[in-house]
N, C-alpha and C positions, 0 to 999 in steps of 0.2 A: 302355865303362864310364863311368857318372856321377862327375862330382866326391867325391860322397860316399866312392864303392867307391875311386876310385883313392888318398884321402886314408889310406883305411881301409887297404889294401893291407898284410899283412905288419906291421901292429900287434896289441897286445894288445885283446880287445874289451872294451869296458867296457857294461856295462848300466845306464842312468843313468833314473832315470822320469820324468825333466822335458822338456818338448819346448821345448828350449834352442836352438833354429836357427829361425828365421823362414823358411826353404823348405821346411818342413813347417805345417800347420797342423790342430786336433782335428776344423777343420769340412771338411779338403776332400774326404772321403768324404760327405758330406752337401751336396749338388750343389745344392739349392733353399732354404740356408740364408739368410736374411733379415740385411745386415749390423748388426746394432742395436747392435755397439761403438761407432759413427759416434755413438751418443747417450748414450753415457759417456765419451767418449774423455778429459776432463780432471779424469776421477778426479782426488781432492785425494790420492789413494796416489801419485801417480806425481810430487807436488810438493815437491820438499825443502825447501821455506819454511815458517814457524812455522804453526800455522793462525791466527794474530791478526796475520799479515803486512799492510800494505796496500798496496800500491807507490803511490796516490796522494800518500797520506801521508808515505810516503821520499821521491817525488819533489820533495816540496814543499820538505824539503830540504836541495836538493840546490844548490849552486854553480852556476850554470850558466855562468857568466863566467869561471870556474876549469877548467871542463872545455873548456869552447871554448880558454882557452889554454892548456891541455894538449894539444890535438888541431892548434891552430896550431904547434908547436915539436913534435910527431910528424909530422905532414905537411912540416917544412920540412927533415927528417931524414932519413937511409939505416942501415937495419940493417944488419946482414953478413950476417946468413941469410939476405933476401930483397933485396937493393939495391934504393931506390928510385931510377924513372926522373927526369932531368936535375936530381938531390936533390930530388925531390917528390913527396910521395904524392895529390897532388890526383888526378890519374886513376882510382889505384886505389881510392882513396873513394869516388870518383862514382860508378866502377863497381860497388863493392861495394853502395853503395845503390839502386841504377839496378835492379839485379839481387833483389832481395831488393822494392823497391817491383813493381818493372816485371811481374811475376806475376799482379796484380790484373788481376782481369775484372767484365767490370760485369754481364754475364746473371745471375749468381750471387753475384756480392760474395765469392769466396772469394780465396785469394789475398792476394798485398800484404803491407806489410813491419809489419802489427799485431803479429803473432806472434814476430815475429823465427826465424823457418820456415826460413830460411837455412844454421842449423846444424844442419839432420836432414836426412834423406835422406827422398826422393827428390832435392831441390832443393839440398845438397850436393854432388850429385855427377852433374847433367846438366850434359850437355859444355859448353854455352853459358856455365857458372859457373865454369870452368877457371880457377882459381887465385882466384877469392873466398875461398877459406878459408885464403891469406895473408891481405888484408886482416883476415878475421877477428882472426886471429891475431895480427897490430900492433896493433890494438885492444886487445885482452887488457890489456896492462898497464895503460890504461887503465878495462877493466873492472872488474879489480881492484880497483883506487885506489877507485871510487867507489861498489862492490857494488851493495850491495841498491838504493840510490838512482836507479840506471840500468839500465835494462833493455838487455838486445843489441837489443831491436828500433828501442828513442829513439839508441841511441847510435851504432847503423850509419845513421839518417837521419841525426844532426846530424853526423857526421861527413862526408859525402857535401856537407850546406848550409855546415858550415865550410868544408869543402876550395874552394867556387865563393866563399865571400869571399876566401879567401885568394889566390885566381885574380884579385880584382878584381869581381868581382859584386855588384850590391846586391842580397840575397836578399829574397825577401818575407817571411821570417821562420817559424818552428820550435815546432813543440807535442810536448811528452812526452806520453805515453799508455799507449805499445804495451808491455802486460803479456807477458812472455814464456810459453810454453810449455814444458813437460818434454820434448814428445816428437814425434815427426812425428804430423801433422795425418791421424785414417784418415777422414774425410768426404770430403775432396776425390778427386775424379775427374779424373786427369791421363791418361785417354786410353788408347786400347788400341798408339799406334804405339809401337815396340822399335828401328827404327832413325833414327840421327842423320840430320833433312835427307834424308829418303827420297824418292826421285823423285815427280811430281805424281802419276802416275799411281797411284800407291799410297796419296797422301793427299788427295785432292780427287777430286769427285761428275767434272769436265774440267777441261780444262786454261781454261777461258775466262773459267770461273765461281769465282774465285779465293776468293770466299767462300763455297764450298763448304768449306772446311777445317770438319773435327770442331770442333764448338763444344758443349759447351766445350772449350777447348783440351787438346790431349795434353800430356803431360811435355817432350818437345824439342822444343815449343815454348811455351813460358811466355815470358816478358817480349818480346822482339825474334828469338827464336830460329828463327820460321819465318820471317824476312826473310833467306833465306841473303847471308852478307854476296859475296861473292861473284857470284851474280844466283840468279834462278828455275834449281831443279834445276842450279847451277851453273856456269851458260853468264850472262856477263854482258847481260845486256836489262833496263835503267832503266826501262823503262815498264811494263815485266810486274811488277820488285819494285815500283813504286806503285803497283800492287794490291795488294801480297802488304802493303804499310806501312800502307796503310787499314784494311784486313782487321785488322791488328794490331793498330793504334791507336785502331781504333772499340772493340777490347774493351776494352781499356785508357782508355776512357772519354774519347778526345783527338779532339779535330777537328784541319781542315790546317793550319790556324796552328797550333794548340797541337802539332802533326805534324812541320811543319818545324820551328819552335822546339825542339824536345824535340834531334829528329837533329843539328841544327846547333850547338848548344848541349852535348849530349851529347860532340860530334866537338870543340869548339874547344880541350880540356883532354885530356889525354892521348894515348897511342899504341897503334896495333893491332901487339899480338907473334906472329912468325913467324920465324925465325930460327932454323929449327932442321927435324926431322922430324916429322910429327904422328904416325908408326907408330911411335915409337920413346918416347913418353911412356906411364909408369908406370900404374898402376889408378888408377881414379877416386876422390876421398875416402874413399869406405865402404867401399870394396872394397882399397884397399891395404893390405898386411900392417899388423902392429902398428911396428914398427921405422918405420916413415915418420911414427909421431906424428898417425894423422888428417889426414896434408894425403896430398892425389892429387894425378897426374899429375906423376910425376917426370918429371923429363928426364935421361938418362943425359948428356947429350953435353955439355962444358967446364961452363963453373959450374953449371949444370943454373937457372941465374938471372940476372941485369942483362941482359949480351946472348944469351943461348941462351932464353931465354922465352919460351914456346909458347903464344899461349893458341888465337885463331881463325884462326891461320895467315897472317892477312897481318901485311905489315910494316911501318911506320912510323906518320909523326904527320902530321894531316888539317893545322896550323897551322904556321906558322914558330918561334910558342911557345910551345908545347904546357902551358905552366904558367900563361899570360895569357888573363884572359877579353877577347877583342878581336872585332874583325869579320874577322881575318884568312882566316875558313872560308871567308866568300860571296867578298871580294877573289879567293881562290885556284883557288873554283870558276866564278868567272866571266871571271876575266880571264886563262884560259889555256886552251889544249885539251887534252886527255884522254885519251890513249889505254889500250888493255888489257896489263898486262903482269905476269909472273909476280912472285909473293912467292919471298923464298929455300926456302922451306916449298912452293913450287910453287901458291900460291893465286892462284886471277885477284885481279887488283886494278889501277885503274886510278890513274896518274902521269901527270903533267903534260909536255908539248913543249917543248921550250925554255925553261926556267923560268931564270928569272935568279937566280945565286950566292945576292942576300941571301935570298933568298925562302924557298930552301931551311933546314928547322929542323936544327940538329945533333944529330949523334949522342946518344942516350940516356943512354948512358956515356962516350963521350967528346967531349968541348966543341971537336976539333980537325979532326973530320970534319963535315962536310953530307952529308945526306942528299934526297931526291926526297920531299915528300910524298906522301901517297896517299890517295884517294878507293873508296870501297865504291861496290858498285851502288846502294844506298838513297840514299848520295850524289850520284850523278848522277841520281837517278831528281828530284831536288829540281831538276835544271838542266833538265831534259827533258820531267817531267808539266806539261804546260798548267796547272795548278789550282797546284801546287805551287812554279812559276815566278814568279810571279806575288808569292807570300806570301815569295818568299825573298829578290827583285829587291826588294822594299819591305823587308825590314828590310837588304841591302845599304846602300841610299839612307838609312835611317833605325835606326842602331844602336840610339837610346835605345830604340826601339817594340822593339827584336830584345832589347835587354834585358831592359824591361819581362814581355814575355808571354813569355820564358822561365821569369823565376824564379817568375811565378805557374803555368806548367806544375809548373816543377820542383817546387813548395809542393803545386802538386793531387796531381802524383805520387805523392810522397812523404806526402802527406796525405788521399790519395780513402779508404780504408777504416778512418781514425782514427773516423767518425760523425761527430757533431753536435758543432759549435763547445764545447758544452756538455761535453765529453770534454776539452777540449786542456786541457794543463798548461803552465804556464809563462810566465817573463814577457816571451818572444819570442814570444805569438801575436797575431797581427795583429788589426787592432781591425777592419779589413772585413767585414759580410758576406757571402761567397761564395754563387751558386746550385746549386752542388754540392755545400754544407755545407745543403742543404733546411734554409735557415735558420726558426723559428717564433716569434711575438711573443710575448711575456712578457703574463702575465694582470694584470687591476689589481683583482683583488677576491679575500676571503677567503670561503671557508663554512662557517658554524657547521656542528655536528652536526645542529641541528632545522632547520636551513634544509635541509641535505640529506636530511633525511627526508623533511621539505616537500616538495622536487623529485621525492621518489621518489616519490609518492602521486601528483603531477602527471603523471607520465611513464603511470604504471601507469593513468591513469583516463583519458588522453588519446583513445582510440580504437585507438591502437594493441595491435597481439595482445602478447604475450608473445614470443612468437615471433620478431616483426617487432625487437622490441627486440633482441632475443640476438643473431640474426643479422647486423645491424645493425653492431655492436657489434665482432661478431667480424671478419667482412668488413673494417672500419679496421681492424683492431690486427693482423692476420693478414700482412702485408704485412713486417712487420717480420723482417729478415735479422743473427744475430748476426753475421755472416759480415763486415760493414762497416757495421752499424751503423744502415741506411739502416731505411724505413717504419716503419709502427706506428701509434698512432690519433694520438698528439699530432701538433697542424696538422690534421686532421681532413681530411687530400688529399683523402679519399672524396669529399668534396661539390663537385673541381674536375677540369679535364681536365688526365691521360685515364683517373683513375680511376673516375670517376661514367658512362663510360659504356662500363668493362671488363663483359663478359657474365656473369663471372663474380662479379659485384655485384648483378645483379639490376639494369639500370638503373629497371624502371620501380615495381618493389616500392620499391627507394632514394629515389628521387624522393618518394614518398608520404611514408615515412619522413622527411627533413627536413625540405620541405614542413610536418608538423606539429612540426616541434621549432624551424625558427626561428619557426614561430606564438608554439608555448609561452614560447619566449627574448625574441618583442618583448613578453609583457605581464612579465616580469622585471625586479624595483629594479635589482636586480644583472645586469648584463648577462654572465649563464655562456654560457661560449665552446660553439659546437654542439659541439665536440669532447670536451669535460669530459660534454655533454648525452647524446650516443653510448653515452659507457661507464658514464657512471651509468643510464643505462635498461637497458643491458643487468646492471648490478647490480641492480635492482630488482626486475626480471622473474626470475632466477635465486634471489634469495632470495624470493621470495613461491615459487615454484616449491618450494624447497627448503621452506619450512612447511608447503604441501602433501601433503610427502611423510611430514612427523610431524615433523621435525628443527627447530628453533627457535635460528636464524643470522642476525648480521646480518655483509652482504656487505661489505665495507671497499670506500672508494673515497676514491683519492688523488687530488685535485683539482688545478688546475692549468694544464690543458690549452692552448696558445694556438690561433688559426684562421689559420694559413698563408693567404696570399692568391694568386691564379693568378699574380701577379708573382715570388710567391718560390717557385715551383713549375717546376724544368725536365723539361716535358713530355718531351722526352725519353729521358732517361733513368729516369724514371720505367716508360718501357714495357717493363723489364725487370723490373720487380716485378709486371708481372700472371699472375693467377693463372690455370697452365693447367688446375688441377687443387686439390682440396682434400679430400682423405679425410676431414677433419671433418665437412664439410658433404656428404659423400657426390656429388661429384661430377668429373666428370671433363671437359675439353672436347673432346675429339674420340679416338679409340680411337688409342693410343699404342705403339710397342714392349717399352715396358717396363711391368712390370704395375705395378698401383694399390697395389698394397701396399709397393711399392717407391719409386713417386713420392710415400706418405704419410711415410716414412722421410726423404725430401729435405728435404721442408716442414717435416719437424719437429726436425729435426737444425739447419734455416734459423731455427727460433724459439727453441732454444735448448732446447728443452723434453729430459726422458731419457726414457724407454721407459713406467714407470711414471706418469708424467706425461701422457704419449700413451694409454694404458691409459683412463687416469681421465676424459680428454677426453671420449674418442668412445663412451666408452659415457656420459657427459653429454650429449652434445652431440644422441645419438641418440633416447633417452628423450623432454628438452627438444623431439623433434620441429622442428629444424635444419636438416633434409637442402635441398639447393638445387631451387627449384622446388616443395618439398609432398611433394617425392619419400619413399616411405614402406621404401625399404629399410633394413633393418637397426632399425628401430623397433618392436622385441622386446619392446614391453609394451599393454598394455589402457588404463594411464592416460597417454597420449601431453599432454606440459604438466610432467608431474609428474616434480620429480628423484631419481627412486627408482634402486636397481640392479637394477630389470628386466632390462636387457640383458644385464648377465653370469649373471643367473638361468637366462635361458634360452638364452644361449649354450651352457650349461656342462651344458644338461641331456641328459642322453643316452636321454630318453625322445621324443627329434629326432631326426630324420634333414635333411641338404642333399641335395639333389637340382640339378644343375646342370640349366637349361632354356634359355641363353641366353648371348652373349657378357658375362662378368661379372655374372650375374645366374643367382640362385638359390632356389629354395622352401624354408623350411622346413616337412617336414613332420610332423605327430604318428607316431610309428613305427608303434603299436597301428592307427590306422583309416586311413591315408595324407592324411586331410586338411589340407589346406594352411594353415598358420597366418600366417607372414608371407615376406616375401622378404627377398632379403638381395645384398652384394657382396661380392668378393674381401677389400675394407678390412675388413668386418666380421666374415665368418670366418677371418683369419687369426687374429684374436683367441681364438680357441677350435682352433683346428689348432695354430697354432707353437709349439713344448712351451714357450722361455721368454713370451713374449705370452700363452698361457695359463692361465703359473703367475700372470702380477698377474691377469688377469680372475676365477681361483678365489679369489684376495683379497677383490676385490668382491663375489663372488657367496656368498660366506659370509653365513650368519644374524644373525652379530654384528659386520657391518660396514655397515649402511645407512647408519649415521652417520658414522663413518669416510670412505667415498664420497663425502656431500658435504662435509664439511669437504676434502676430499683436490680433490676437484674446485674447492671454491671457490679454494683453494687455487693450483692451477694456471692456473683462470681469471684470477685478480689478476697473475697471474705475467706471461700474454699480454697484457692489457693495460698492463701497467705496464713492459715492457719496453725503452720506449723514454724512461723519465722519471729521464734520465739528469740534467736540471736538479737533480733532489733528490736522488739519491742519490751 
């Protein structure tokens, strides 16, 4: 019997017509449903804030000197609901930020602690988060005090950079930003694995190829969670987790310094809890009844908190002070040996041989016992990988350096999916620029209107097609990830590596392309940056297109733009943003398992765009004649140049037949004689097959919307470009 029947058992039945339980849903009789909530998901219905809200605006402000010492005198405190360890919530902060940052993956920019994602489930309530939603919850009254001003996503980072000063750390310092969310995140793809820490066998291609792990990452394993602390499939071997920590930390955007730094740094504040049974702790956050108030994993056994707290099953603290930021981690792991020994919780974990009295940190709760510190496999794996030795013996010898590139870790952590410097809020952001913040140089000229008309005659009369501009245009700005904020045309990376020679740029059509625009740029008074040069030819070319079509538009272009130079370009991380695939431009780069309709859905849920939006593109983008290469599918009209709604014309006409002929390729043909009128792809008929994707295309393909169409298309056009011109807005 299912949950449901046995709930059901021997009650009265109620017939209710809302489908009120999320283990049902209206689409899962509908097996080839397209997920397109992924491109509404932040409906403004689901936001209780005013709709004239701004949080930049609140943040500005806000106190920030007032909340950092609010957050200094809650960290040097003990509730009774949840006792803080040795009176300090430094740990638990760290951790609660660690946890909430440490999500971020760099293939996808999803992730990370923008959103403040932390209070919905899924990420709620994976094991590895065991008891973050206390931290949450000491927060709270803090959140209160300062509402609207402070979001849970700035306030669980600055609470995590306060707790390392308060530890002693010089931080590199703290940006507000992260707007919060209403509801868990449905775009992200956290994986098909269902159990915690599942043998290798079950999550990796062997056992050898450690970076064979699902990428992007499953759900149990987000931030540190496939480094079982314990070792590989939970036999301790330090050399096997240094693979499993690269693997990890390469998504998470970190090399080995910034690797050990993180672990060691991580480990010198706080204590691992075990002290108790791990079978014997209560449901997870979402899933515990009502009566437990949203927090999971109770513990039945003595306080069920201070010393019974269960989180990853092992037990103690890596330092002798577990509240001081000191060198005492690398002292502890280097100058003593090691052996494997069980937690009370029964977890491997490895303690020190003969450690002498003082060395030993005391008890958590009480100041009158010592205890054996303990070491994780990740920990030893830092004494034992060659590569890793090496970065950890040099900040041993050299604390200031172990300080330094820590808290510029902990600052990228905590700050890799905020975006562009030009986001940060507040008067603790660092005046450096970082190469992971793709910092871009500020313009030093204005442009009248008739200058930019000027440019646009220039562009259009230059020799280049129409075409050449659009694509152009689009290829920069298409890069852009709302996800963290990263790509997009400003800095105009197209024109440097390893953009300029991704295949899916066209290297050698692009070359021709710039080639004549820094011509155009050197006979220029004003020196317009090639990146401003990009998107206004592709506005140029769109509205001359759009007059064509009978519509009389002029295309807006927000000027601006600066030219990133290869110095402030880190190649690579950049090679996560190329393009393996683009359903606007009709193309794909090599035959994938997931169809194209579904990888169009990625990229554009990646740009920020909703369904409608998407709708409007591709049938622009197709007419405009776009596709990668000259390629002529889905190019459903006679005047190929011109911004008409051909394409939904004759998507929509049922005096057509598709005929499949071919992997992802298809004829349309006239019903009446069979002759073949154009071809087409999966991208382009789902638009006329999936009943909602077809209701916008019968929008367009209406009689009394050609105009509609392009205004709706420019519309979204300006939207892609302009999506990274976070300086102005």
């Amino acid at each position: 019997m299912d949950k449901k029947s046995q709930a059901s058992t021997g009650k009265c039945p109620f017939a209710h017509g809302a489908n009120t339980s999320a283990a049902s849903s209206n689409t899962d009789w509908w097996p080839n449903a397209l997920n397109l909530d992924i491109l509404s998901q932040h409906d403004k219905k689901t936001n209780p804030m005013d709709a004239d809200f701004d949080y930049v605006a609140a943040f500005q402000q806000l106190d920030l000197e007032a909340v950092k010492q609010d957050l200094r005198d809650l960290i040097n405190s003990s509730q009774a609901w949840w006792p803080s360890d040795y009176g300090s919530y430094i740990g638990m902060f760290v951790r609660t930020a660690w946890h909430l940052a440490g999500t971020y993956r760099k293939q996808d920019g999803r992730g990370g602690a923008n959103t403040g994602n932390q209070r919905f489930a899924p990420l709620n309530s994976w094991p590895d988060n065991v008891n973050t939603d206390k931290g949450r919850r000491l927060l709270w009254p803090i959140k209160k005090k300062y509402g609207n001003k402070l979001s849970w996503g700035d306030l669980i980072v600055l609470a995590g950079t306060v707790a390392y000063e308060v530890a002693g750390l010089k931080t590199f310092g703290f940006a507000g930003g992260r707007e919060d969310i209403w509801h868990p995140e449905k775009d992200i793809y956290w994986g098909e694995e269902r159990k915690w820490l599942d043998a290798t066998k079950n999550r990796y291609d062997n056992d050898q190829d450690r970076s064979s792990l699902e990428n992007p990452l499953a759900a149990v394993q987000m931030g540190l969670v496939y480094v079982n602390p314990e070792g590989v499939d939970g036999q301790p071997d330090p050399l096997k987790t240094a693979q499993d920590m690269r693997t990890t930390f390469d998504r998470m955007a970190m090399n080995d310094e910034e690797t050990v730094a993180l672990t060691a740094g991580g480990h010198t504040v706080g204590k691992a809890h075990g002290n108790g049974k791990a079978e014997l702790l209560g449901a997870d956050t979402e899933a515990a009844d009502v009566e437990f108030q949203g927090l999971g994993w109770h513990n039945p056994e003595g306080t069920g908190n201070a010393g019974n707290t269960m989180v990853s099953g092992l037990e103690g603290a890596w330092t002798t002070h577990p509240t001081k930021w000191d060198n005492e981690y690398f002292y502890l792991l280097f100058n003593y040996e090691w052996e494997v020994r069980k937690s009370p919780a029964g977890a491997y974990q490895w303690e020190p041989i003969d450690i002498k009295e003082e060395d030993k940190p005391v008890d958590a709760h009480n100041p009158n016992i010592r205890r054996n510190p303990i070491m994780t496999d990740a920990d030893m794996a830092l004494k034992v990988d060659p590569e890793y030795r090496k970065i950890a013996e040099h900040f041993y010898q050299n604390p200031a350096d172990f300080a330094d590139v820590f808290a510029r870790a902990w600052f990228k952590l905590t700050h890799r999916d905020l975006g562009p410097k030009s986001r940060y809020l507040g008067a603790d952001v660092p005046a450096e620029d970082l190469i992971w913040q793709d910092p871009v140089p500020a313009v030093d000229y204005t442009l009248t209107e008739a200058e930019i008309d000027e440019l646009k005659v220039k562009l259009l009369n230059s020799g280049l097609t129409r075409t050449e501009l659009i694509t152009t245009a689009w290829d920069s700005a298409r890069t852009y990830r709302s996800s963290d904020f990263r790509g997009g045309a400003n800095g105009a990376r197209i024109r440097l590596a390893p953009q300029k020679d991704w295949i899916g740029n066209e290297p050698e059509r692009l070359q021709k392309v710039l080639a004549k625009l820094e011509e155009i740029q050197s006979g220029l008074v004003k020196k317009v940056s090639i990146a401003d040069l990009i998107v206004l030819g592709g506005a140029a070319a769109i509205q001359q297109a759009a007059q064509e079509a009978g519509v009389e538009v002029v295309v807006p272009f927000l000027q601006g733009r600066g030219d990133a130079t290869q110095a402030q370009t880190d190649e690579y991380s950049f090679a996560d943003l190329e393009p393996k695939h683009d359903g606007y431009r009709n193309w794909i780069k090599q035959d994938y398992a997931v169809q194209p309709e579904e990888m169009l859905l990625d990229r554009t849920q990646l740009m920020g765009l909703t369904a409608p939006e998407m709708t409007v593109l591709i049938g622009g983008m197709r007419v405009l004649d776009t596709n990668y290469g000259g390629a002529k599918e889905g190019v459903f009209t006679e005047r190929a140049g011109v911004l008409s709604n051909d394409f939904f014309v004759n998507l929509t006409d049922m005096n057509n037949t598709w005929r499949p002929v071919g992997k992802n390729r298809y004829e349309i043909r006239d019903r009446a004689t069979g002759a073949v009128k154009w071809t087409a792809t999966r991208v382009d008929l789902v638009f006329g097959s999936n009943s909602i994707l077809r209701s916008y295309a019968e929008v367009y393909a209406q009689d009394d919307n050609q105009e509609k169409f392009v205004h709706d298309f420019i519309a979204a056009w300006n939207k892609v470009m302009n999506a990274d011109r976070f300086d102005v807005k």
